[in-house]
C-alpha positions as CSV (number, residue, x, y, z in Angstrom):
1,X,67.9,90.3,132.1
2,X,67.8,94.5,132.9
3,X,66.7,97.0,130.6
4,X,70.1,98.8,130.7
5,X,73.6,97.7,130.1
6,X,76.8,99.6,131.6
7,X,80.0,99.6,131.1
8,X,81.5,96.6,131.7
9,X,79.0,94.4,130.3
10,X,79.7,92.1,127.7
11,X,78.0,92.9,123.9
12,X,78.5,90.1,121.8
13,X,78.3,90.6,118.0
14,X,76.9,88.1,115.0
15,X,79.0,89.1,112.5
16,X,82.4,90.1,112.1
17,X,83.1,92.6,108.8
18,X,83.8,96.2,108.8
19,X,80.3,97.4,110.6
20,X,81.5,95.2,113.6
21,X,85.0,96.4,113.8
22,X,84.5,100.0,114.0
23,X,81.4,99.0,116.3
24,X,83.8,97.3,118.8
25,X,86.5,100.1,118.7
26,X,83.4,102.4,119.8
27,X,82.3,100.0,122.5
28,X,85.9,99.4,123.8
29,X,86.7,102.5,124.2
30,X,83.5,103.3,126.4
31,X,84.6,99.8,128.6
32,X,82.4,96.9,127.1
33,X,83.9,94.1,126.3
34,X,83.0,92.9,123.1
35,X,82.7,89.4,121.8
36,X,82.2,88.3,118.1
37,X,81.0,85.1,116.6
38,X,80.9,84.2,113.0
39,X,82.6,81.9,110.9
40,X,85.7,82.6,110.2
41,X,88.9,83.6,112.3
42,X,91.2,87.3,111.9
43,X,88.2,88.9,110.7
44,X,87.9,92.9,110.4
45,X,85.8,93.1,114.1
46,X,87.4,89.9,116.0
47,X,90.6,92.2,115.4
48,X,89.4,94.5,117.8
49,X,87.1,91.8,120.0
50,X,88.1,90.9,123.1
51,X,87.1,87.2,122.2
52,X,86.8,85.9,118.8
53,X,84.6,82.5,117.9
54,X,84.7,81.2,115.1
55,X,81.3,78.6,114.0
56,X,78.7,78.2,111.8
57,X,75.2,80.3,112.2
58,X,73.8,77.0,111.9
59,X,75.2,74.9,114.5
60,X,73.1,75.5,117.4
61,X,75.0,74.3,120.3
62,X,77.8,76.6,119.3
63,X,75.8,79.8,119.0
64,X,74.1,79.0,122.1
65,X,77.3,78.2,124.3
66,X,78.5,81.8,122.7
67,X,75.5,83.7,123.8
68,X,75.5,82.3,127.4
69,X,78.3,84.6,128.0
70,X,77.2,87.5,127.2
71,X,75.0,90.3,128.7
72,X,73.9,91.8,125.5
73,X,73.8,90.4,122.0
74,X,73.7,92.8,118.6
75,X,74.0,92.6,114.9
76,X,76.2,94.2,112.2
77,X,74.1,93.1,109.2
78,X,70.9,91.4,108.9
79,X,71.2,88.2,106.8
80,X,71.2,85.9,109.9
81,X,69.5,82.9,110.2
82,X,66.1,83.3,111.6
83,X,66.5,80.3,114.2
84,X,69.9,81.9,115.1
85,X,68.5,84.9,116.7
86,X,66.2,82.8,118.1
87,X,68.6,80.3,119.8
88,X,70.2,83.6,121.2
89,X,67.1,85.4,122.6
90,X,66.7,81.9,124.9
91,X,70.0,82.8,126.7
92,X,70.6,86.1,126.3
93,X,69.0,90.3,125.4
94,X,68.6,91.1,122.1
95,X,68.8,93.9,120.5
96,X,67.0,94.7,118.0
97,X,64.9,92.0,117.9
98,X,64.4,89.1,115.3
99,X,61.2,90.0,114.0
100,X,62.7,93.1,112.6
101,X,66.4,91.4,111.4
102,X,63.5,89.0,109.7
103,X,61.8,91.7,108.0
104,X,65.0,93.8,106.7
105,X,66.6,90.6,105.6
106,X,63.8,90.4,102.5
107,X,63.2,92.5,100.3
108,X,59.4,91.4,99.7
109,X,58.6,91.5,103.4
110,X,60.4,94.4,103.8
111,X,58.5,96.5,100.9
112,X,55.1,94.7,102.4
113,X,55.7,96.5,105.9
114,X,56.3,99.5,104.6
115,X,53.3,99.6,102.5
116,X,51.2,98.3,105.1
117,X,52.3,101.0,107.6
118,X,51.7,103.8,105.0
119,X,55.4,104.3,104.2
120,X,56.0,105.4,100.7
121,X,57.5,103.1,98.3
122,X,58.0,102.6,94.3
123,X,55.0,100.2,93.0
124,X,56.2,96.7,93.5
125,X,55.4,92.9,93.2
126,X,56.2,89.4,93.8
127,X,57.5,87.2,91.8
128,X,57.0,83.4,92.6
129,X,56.4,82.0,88.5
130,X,56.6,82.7,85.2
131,X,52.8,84.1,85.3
132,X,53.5,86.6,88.5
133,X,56.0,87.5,86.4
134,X,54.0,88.5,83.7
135,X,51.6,90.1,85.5
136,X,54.0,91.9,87.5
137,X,54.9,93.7,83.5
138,X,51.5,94.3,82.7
139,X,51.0,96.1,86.1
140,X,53.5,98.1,86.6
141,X,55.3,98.5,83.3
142,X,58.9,99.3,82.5
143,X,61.3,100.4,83.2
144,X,61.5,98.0,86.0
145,X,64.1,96.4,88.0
146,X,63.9,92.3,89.4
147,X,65.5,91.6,92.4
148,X,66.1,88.6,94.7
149,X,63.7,88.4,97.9
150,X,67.1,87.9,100.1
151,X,70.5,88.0,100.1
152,X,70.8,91.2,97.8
153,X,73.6,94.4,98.4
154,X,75.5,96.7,96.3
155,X,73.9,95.4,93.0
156,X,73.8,91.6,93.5
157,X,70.8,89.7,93.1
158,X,69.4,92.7,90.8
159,X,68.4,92.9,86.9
160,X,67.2,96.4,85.4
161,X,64.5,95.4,82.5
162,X,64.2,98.3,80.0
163,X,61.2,96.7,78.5
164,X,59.7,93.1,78.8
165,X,60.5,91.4,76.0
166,X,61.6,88.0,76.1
167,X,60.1,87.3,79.2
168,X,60.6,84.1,79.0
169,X,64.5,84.3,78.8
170,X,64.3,86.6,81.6
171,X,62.5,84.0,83.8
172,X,65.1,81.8,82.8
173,X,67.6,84.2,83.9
174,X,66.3,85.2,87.1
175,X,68.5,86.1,89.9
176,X,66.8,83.5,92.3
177,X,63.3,81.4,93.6
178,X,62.0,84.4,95.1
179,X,61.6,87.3,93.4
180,X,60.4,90.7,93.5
181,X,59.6,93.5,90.2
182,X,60.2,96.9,91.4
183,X,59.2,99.9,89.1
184,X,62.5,101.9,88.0
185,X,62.4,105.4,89.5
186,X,63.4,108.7,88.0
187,X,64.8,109.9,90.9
188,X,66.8,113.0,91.5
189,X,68.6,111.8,94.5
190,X,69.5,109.0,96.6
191,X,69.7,110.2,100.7
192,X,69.6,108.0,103.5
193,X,68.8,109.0,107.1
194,X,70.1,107.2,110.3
195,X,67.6,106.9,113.6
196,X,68.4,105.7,117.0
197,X,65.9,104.7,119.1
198,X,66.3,103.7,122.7
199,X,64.3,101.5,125.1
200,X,62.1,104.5,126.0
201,X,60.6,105.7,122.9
202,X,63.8,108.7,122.9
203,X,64.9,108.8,119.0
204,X,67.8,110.6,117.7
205,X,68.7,111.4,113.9
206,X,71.3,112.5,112.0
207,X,71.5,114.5,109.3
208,X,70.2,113.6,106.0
209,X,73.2,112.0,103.6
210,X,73.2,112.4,100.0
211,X,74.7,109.5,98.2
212,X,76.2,108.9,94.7
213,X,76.6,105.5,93.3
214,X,79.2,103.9,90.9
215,X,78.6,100.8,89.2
216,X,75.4,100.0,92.1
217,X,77.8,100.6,94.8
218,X,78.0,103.5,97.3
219,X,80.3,106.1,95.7
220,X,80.8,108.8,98.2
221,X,78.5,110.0,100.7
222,X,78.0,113.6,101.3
223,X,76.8,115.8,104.4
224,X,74.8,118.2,104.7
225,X,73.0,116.5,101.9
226,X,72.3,119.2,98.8
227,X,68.6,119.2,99.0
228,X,65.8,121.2,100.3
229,X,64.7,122.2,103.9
230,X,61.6,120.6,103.2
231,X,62.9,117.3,101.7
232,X,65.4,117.2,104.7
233,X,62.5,117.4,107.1
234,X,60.5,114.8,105.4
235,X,63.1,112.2,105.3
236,X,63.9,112.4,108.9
237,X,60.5,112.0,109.5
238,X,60.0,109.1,107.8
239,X,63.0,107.5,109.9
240,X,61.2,108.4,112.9
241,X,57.8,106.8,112.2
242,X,59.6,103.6,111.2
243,X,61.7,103.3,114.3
244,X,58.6,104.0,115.9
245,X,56.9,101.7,113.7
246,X,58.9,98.2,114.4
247,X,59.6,99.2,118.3
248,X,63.4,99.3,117.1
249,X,66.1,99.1,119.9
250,X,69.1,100.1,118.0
251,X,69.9,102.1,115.0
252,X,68.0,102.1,111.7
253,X,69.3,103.0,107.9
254,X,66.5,103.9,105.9
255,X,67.8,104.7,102.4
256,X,65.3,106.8,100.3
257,X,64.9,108.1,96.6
258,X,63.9,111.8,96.3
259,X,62.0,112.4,93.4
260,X,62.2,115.5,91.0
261,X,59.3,117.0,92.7
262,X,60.6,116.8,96.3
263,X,58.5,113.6,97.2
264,X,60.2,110.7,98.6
265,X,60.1,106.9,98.7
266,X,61.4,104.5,100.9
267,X,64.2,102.7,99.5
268,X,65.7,99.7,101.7
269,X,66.1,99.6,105.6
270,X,69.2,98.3,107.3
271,X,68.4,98.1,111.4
272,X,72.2,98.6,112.2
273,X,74.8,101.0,111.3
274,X,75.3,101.9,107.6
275,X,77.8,102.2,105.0
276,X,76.1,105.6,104.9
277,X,77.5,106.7,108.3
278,X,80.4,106.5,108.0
279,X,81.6,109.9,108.2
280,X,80.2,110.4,111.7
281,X,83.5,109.5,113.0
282,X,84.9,112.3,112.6
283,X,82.0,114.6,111.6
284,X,79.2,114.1,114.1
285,X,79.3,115.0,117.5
286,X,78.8,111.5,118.2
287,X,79.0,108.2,115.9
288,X,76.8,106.2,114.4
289,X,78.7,103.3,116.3
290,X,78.9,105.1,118.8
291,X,75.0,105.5,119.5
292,X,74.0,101.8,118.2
293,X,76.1,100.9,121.7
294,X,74.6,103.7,123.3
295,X,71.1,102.5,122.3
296,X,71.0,98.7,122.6
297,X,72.5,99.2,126.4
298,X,70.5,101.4,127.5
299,X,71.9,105.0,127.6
300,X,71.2,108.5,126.9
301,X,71.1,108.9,123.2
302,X,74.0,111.0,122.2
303,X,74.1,114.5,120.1
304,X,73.7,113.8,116.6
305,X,74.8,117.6,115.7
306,X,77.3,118.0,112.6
307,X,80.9,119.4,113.6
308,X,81.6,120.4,109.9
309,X,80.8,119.2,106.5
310,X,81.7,115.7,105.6
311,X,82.4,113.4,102.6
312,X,83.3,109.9,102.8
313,X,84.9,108.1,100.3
314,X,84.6,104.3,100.0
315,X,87.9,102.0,98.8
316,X,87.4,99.2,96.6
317,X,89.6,96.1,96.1
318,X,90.2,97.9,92.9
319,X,92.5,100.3,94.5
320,X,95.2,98.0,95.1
321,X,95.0,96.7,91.4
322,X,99.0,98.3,90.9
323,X,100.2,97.8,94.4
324,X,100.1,99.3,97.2
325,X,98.3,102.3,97.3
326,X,100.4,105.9,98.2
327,X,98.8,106.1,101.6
328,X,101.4,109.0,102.3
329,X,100.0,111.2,99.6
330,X,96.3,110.7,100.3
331,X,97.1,112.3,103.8
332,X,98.9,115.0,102.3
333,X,95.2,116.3,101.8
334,X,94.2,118.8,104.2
335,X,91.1,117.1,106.5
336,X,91.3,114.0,104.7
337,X,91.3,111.1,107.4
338,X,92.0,106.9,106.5
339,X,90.1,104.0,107.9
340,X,91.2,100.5,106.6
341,X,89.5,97.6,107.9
342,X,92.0,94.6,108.1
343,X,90.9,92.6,105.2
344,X,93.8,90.6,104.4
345,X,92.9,90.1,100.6
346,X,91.5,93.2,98.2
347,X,89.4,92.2,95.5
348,X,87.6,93.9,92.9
349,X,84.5,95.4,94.6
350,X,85.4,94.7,97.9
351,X,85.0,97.4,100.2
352,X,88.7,97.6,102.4
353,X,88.6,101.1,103.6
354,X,87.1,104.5,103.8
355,X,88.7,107.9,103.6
356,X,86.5,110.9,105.1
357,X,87.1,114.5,104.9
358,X,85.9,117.3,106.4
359,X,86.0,120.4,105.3
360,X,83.8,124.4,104.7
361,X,81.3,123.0,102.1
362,X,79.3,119.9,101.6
363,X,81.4,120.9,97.5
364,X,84.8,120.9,99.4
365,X,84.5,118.1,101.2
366,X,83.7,116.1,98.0
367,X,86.7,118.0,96.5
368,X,88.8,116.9,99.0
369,X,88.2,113.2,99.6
370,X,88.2,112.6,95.3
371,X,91.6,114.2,95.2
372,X,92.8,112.0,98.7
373,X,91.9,109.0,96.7
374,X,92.8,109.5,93.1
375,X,96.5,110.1,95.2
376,X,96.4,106.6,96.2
377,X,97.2,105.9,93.0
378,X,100.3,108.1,92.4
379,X,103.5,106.2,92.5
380,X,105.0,106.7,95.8
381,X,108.3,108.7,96.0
């Protein structure tokens, strides 16, 4: 095993969804050969692989025979086995490591790392029983919001508790085994900040993105985000000293709430690229995708400098609920650009595709990519 990968080498890919498609068009294009394993078949990413395996994360002698033919193996989201990493790291690099895909992938050793490294974070607690959870109350009060220790994304696993009443039904009615309370936070903002790190200590961040929610799924996400010098600083700092922090190879998401008075707490980490960065495509000088490949071979780190303004619109399932949508009049909008990702079935909540535009203003660009998608659903002529 060498430090660096070139072009050439192979990258193979755990996971196979949207993150992993738009991953492998990056590292394609630059002359890796990209090979994805998860398991199912005609997936988003093993669309664009140049080998597609399809097996369980559990079946050992299947993930192992994949990894002994690769040079390089990567992740597009972090709810992978544990022992599957580890079965990979015996034949092949990994990057980044397990012990940091087994800290993102829950949410109570995630929040415990943080706090032990000094990062900011909204009070929290575990929740193992009926009694931690009544403790959890009387510490830190309510509003409050329970979550699931694992397996939790846009809203699942999650219960916001305006007071604690009933606690008992609530235990009941709890989202899993493991558990964590969260205090609710009256926050101003959500932003997010992507970091790449290479295997030399060289980091690189983007800009700061603002992000707006709908129904606990990203909305729209907006950059330059509309928030102070100060605040724009701080966050990318904070992305730094984490990178730093867990020795990442790679990229790392680190969403963040800014509060009304400017400070900031760290949200959730994601050590791969992010729904968030999505509008570097076309609005960075280099991609998100583009620098994960860049940093788990190897390579320079590339410019992270913003071309123009940016907003990126995600598409639901929902948008097919009459049909087809009117891709032709979306385009019509000036700076507006489409990304679908192959899914062959839209359901409600699913993401299927992205539209970003770019545009004068951090405003226009928002004005733009709303107008591009509420034209989807014009009847076509």
């Amino acid at each position: 095993m060498t430090g660096r990968y070139l072009p050439g080498a192979t990258i193979g890919l755990m996971g196979s969804g949207q993150l992993g498609r738009m991953f492998a068009i990056a590292a394609r294009r630059m002359g890796y050969r990209v090979h994805v394993y998860s398991p199912e078949n005609d997936t988003p990413a093993g669309q664009f692989a140049d080998r597609e395996v399809a097996g369980a994360y559990e079946d050992e002698a299947a993930v192992r025979s994949f990894a002994r033919t690769l040079d390089l193996l990567t992740f597009e989201f972090e709810n992978i086995p544990r022992q599957t990493i580890d079965w990979c790291a015996g034949e092949c690099e990994v990057r980044p490591n397990g012990s940091i895909l087994h800290t993102a992938q829950n949410r109570l050793r995630e929040k415990d790392f943080l706090s032990g490294a000094g990062i900011p974070v909204a009070p929290y607690r575990a929740v193992r029983n009926a009694s931690d959870l009544t403790s959890a109350f009387d510490e830190i009060g309510t509003p409050a919001i329970l979550k699931s220790a694992a397996f939790g994304y846009d809203g699942k696993g999650q219960r916001f508790l305006k007071d604690a009443t009933a606690r008992d039904q609530i235990w009941s009615e709890r989202p899993g085994d493991e558990l964590i309370v969260e205090r609710a936070i009256d926050f101003e903002k959500e932003v997010s900040v992507i970091v790449a790190r290479s295997i030399d200590g060289a980091m690189q961040t983007f800009p700061v993105c603002e992000n707006i929610h709908r129904d606990h799924i990203l909305d729209i996400t907006v950059v330059p985000a509309r928030v102070s010098a100060a605040v724009e600083d701080a966050a990318a700092d904070l992305a730094r000293v984490i990178a730093e922090k867990m020795n990442l190879v790679g990229l790392l998401a680190v969403e963040m709430f800014a509060q009304r008075d400017g400070r900031l707490l760290v949200n959730e980490l994601a050590p791969r690229p992010h729904n968030s960065g999505h509008w570097t495509i076309e609005g960075c000088a280099t991609s998100q995708f583009e620098q994960h490949v860049r940093a788990v071979c190897g390579l320079s780190l590339g410019s992270t400098d913003l071309i123009r303004p940016a907003a990126m619109a995600n598409l639901l399932g929902d948008v097919w609920r009459n049909g087809e949508p009117n891709w032709a009049a979306a385009l019509r909008v000036n700076g507006v650009h489409l990304h679908l990702y192959g899914k062959h079935h839209p359901r409600p909540r699913r993401k299927m595709g992205h539209l970003t535009a770019l545009a004068e203003s951090a405003e226009a660009a928002i004005e733009a990519v709303s107008i591009a998608r509420e034209a989807l659903q014009k009847p076509s002529s």
